[in-house]
PDB file of the backbone (N, CA, C, O) and the ligand in Angstrom, with CONECT records:
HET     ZN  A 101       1
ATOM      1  N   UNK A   1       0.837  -1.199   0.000  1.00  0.00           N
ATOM      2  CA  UNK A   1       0.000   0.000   0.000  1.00  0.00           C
ATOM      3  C   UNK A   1       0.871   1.247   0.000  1.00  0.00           C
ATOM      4  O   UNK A   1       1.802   1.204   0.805  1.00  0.00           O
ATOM      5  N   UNK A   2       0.756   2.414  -0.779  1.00  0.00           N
ATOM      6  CA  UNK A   2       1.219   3.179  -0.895  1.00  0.00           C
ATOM      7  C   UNK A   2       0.642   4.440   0.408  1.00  0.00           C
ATOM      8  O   UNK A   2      -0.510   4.452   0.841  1.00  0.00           O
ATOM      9  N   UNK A   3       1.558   5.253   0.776  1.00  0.00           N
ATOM     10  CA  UNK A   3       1.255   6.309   1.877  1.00  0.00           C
ATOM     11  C   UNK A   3       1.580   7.717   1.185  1.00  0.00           C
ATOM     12  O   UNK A   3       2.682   8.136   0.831  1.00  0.00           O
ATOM     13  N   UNK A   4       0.072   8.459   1.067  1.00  0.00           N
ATOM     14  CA  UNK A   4       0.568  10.180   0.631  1.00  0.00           C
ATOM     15  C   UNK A   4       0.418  10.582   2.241  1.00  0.00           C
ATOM     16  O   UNK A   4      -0.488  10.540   3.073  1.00  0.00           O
ATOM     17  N   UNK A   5       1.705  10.964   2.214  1.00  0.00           N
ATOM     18  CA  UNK A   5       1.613  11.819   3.460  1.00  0.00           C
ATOM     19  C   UNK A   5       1.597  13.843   3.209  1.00  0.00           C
ATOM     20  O   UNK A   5       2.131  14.313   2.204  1.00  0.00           O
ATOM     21  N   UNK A   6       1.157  14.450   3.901  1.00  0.00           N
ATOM     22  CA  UNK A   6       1.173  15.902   3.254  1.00  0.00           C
ATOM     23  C   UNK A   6       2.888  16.241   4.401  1.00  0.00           C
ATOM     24  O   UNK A   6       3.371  15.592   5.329  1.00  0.00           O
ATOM     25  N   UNK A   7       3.307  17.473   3.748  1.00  0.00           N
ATOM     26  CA  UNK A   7       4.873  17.674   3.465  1.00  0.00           C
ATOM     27  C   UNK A   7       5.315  18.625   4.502  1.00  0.00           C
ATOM     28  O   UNK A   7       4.882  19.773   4.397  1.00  0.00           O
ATOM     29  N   UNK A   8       6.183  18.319   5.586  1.00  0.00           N
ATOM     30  CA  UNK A   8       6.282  19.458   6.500  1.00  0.00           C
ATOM     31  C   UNK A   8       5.198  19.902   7.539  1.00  0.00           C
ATOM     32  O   UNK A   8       4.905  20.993   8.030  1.00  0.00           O
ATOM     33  N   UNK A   9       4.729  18.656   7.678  1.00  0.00           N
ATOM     34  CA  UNK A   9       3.295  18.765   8.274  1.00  0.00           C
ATOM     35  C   UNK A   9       3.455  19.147   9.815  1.00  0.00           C
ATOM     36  O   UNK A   9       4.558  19.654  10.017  1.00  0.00           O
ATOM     37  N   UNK A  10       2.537  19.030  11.136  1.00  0.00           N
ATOM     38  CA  UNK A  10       2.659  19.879  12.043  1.00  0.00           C
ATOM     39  C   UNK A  10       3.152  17.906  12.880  1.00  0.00           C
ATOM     40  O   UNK A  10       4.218  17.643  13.436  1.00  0.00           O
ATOM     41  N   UNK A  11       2.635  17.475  12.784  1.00  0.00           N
ATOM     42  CA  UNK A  11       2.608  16.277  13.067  1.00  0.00           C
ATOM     43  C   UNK A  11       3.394  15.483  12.720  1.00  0.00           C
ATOM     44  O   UNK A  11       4.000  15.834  11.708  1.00  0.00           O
ATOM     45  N   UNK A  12       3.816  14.030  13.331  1.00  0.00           N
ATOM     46  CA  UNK A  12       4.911  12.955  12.518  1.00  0.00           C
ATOM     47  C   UNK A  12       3.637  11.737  12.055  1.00  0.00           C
ATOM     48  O   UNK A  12       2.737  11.090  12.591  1.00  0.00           O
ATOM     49  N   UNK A  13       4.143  11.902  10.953  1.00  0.00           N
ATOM     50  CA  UNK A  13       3.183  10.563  10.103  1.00  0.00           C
ATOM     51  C   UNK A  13       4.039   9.535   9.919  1.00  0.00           C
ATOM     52  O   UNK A  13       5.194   9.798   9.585  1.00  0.00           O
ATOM     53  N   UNK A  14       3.560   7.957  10.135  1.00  0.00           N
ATOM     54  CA  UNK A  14       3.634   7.069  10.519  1.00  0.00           C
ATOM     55  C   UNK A  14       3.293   6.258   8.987  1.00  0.00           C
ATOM     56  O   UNK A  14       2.170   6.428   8.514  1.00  0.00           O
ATOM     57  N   UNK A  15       4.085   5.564   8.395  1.00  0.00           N
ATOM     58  CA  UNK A  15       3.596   4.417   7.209  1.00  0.00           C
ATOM     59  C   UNK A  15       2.373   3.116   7.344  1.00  0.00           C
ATOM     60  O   UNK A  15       2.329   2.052   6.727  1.00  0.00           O
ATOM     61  N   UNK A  16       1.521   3.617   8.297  1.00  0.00           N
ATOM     62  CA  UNK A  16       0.472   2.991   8.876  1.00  0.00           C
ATOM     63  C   UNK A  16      -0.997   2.761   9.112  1.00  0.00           C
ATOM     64  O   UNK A  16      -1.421   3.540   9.965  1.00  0.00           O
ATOM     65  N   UNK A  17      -1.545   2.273   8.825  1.00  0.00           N
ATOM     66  CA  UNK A  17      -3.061   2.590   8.862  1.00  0.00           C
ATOM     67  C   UNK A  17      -3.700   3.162   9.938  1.00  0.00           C
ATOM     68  O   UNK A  17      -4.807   3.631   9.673  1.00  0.00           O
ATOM     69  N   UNK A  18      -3.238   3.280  11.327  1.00  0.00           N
ATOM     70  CA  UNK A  18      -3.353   3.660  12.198  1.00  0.00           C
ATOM     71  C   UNK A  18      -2.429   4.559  12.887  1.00  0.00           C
ATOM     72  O   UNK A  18      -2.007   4.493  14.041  1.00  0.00           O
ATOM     73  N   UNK A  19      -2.138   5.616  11.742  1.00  0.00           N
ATOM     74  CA  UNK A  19      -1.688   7.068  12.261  1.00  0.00           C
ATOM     75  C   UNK A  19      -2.292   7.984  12.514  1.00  0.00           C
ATOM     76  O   UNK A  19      -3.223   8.556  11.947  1.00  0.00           O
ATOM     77  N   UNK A  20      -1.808   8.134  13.320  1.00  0.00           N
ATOM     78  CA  UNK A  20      -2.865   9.695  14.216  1.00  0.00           C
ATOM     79  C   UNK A  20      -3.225  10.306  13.925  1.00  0.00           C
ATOM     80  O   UNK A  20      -3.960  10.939  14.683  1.00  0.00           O
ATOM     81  N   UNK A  21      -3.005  10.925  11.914  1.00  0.00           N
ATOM     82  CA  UNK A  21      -4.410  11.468  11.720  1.00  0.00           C
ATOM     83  C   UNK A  21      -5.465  11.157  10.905  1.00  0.00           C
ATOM     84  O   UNK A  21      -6.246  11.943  10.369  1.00  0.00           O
ATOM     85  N   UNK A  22      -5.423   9.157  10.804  1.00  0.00           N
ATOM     86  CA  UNK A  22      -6.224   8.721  10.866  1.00  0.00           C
ATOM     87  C   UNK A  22      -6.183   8.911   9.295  1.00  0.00           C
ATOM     88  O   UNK A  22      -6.666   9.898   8.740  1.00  0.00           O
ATOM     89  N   UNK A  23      -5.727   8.152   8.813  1.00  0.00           N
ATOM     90  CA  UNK A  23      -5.792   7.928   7.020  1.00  0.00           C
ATOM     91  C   UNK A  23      -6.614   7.633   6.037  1.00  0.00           C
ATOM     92  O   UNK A  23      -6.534   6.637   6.756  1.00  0.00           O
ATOM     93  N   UNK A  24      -7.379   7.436   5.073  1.00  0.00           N
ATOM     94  CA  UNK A  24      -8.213   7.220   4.551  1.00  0.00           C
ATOM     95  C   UNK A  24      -7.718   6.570   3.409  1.00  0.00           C
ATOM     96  O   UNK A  24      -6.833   7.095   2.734  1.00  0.00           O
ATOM     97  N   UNK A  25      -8.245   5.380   3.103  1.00  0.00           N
ATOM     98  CA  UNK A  25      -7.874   4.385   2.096  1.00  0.00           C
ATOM     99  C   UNK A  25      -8.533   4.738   0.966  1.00  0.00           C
ATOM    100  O   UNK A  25      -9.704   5.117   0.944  1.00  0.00           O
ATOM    101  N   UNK A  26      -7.522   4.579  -0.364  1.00  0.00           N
ATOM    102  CA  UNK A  26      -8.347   5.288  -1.239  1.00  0.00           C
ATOM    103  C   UNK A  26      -7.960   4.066  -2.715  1.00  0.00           C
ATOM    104  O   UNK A  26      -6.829   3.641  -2.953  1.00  0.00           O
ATOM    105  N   UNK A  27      -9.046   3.764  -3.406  1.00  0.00           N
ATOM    106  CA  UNK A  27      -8.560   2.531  -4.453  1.00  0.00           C
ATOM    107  C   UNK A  27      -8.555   3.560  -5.317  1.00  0.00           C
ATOM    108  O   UNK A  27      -9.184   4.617  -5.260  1.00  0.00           O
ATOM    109  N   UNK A  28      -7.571   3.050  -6.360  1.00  0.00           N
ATOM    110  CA  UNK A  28      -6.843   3.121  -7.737  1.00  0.00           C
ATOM    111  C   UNK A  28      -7.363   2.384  -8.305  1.00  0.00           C
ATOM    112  O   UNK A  28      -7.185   1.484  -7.485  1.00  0.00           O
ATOM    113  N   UNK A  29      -8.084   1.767  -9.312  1.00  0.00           N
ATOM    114  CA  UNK A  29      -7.860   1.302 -10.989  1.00  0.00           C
ATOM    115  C   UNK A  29      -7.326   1.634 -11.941  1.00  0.00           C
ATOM    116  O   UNK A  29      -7.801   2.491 -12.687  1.00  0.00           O
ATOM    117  N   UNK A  30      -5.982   0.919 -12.191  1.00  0.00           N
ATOM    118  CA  UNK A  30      -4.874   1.096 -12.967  1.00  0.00           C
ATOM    119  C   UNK A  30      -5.668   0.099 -14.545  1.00  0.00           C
ATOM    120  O   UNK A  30      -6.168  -1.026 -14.585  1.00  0.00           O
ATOM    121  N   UNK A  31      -5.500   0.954 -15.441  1.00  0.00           N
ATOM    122  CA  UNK A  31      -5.834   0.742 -17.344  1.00  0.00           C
ATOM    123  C   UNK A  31      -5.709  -1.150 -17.376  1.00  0.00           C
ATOM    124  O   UNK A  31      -6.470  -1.890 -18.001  1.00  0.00           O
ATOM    125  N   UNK A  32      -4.597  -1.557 -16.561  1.00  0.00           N
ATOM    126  CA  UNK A  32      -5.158  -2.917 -17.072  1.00  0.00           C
ATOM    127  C   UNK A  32      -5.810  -3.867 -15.891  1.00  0.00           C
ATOM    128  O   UNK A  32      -5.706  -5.088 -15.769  1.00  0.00           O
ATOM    129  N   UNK A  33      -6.448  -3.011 -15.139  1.00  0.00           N
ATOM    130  CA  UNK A  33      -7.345  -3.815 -14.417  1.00  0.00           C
ATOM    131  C   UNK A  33      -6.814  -4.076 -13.244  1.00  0.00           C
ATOM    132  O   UNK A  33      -7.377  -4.810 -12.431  1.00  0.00           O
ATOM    133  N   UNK A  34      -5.402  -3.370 -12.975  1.00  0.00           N
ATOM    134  CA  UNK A  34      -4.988  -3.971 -11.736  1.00  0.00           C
ATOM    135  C   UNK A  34      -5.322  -3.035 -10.164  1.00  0.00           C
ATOM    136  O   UNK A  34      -5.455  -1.885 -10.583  1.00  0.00           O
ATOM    137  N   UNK A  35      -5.463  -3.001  -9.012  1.00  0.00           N
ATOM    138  CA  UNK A  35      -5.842  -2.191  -8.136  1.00  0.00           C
ATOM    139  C   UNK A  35      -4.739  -2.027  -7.285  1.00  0.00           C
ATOM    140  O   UNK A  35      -3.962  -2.875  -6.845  1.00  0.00           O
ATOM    141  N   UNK A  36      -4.798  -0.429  -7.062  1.00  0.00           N
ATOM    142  CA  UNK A  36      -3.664   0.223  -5.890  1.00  0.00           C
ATOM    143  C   UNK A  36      -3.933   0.610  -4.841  1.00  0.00           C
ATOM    144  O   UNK A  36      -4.469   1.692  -5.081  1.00  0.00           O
ATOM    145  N   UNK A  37      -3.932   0.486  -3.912  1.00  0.00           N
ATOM    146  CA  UNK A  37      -4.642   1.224  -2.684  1.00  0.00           C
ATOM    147  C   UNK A  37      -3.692   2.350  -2.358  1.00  0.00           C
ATOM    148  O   UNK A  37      -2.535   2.097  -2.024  1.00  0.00           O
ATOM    149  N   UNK A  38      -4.221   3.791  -2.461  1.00  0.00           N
ATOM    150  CA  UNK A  38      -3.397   4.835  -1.636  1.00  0.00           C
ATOM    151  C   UNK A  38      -3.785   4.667  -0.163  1.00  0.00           C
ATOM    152  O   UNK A  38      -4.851   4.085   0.035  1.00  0.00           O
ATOM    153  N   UNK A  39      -2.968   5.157   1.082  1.00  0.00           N
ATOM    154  CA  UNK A  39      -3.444   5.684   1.890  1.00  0.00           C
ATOM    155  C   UNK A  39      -3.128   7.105   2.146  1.00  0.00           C
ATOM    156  O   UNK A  39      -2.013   7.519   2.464  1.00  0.00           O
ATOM    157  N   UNK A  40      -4.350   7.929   1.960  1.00  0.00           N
ATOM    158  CA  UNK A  40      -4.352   9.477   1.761  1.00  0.00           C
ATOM    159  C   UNK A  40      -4.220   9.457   3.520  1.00  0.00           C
ATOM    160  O   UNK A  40      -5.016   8.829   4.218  1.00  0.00           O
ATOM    161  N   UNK A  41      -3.074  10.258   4.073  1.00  0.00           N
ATOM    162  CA  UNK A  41      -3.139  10.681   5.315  1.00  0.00           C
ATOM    163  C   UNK A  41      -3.439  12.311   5.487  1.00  0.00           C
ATOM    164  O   UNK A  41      -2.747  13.053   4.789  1.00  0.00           O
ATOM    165  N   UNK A  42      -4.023  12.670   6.012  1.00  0.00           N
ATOM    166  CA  UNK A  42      -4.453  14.295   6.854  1.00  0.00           C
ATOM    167  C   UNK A  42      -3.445  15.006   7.411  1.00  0.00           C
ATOM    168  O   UNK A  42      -2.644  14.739   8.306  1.00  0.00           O
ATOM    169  N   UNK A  43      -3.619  15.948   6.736  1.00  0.00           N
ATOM    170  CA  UNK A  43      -3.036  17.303   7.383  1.00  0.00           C
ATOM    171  C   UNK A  43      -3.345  17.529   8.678  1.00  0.00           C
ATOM    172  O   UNK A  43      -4.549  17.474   8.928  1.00  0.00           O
ATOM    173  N   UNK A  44      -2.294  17.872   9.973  1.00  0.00           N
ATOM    174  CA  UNK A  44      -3.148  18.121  10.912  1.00  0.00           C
ATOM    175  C   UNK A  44      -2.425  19.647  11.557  1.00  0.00           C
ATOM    176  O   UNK A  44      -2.011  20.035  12.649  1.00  0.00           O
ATOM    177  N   UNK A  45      -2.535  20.090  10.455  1.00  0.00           N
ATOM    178  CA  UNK A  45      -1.996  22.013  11.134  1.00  0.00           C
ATOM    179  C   UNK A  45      -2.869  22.618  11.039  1.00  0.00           C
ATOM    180  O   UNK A  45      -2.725  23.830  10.880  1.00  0.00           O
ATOM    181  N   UNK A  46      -4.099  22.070  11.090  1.00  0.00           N
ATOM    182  CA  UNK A  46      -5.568  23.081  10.766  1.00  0.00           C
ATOM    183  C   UNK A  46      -6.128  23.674   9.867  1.00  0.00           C
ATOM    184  O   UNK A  46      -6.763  24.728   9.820  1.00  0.00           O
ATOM    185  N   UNK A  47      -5.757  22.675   8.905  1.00  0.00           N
ATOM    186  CA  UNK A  47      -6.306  22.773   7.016  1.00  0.00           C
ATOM    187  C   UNK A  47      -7.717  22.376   7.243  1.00  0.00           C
ATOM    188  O   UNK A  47      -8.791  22.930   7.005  1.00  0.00           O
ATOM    189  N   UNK A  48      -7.288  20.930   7.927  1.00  0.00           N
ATOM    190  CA  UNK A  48      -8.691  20.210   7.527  1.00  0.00           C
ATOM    191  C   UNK A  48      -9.448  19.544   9.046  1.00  0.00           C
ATOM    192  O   UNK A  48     -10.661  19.346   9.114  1.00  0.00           O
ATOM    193  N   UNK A  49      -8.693  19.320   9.950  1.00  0.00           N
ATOM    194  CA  UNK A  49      -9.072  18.732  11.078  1.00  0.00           C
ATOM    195  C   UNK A  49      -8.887  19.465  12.408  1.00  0.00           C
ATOM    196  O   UNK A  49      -7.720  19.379  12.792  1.00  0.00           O
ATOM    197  N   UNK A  50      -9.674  20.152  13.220  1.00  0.00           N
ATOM    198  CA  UNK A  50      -9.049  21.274  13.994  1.00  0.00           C
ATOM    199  C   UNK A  50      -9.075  20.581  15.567  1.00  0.00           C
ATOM    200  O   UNK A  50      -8.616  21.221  16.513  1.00  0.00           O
ATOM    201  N   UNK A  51      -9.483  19.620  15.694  1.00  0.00           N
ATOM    202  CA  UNK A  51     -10.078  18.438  17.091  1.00  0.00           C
ATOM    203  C   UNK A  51      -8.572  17.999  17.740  1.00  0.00           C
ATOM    204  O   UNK A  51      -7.716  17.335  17.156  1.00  0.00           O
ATOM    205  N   UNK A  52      -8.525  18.322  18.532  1.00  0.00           N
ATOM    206  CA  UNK A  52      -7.482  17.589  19.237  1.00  0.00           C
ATOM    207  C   UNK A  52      -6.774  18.728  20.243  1.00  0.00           C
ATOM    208  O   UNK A  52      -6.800  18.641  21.471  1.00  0.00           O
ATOM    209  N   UNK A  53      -6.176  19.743  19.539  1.00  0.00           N
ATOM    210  CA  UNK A  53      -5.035  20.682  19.778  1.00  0.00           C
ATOM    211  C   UNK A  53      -5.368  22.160  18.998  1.00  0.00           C
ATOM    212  O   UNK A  53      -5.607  22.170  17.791  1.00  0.00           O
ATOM    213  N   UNK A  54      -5.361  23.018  19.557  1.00  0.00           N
ATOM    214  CA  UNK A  54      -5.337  24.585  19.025  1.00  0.00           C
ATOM    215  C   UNK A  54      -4.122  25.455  19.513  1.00  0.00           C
ATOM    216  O   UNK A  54      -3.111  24.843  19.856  1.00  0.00           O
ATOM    217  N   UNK A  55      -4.127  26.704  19.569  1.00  0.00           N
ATOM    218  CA  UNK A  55      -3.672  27.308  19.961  1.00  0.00           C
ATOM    219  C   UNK A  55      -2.426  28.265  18.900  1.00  0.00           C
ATOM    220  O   UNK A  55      -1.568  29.061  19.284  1.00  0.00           O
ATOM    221  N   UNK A  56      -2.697  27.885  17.733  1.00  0.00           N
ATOM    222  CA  UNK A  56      -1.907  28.443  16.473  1.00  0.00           C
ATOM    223  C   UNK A  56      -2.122  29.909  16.763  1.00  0.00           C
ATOM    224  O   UNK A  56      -1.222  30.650  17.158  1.00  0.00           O
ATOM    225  N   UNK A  57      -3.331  30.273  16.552  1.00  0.00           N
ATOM    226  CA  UNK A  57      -3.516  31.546  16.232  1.00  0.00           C
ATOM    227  C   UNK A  57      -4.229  32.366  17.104  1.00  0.00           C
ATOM    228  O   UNK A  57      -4.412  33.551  16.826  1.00  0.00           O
TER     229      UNK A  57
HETATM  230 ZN    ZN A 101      -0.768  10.335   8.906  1.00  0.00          ZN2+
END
């Protein structure tokens, strides 16, 4: 399984399905039929998920 992790993030991401900010599996269909699974992992500097921790701004 492949891992997009986002870049410089606030957080340490983990090559895991069960990283802390909680990844979301995402299928591929590749032209000859074959399947990829991404795991899209989350931003967690307060793009998209603000639950846990504040105090940025
Ligand atoms: Zn992650």
């Amino acid at each position: 399984m492949l891992h997009v992790m986002p870049l410089g993030d606030a957080v340490e991401h983990v090559s895991d399905d069960d990283c802390v900010c909680g990844p979301t599996a995402k299928m591929i269909k590749a032209e000859d039929g074959s399947v990829v699974w991404l795991m899209i992992h989350h931003s967690l500097d307060g793009r998209e998920i603000t639950e846990g921790h504040q105090g940025e701004s």
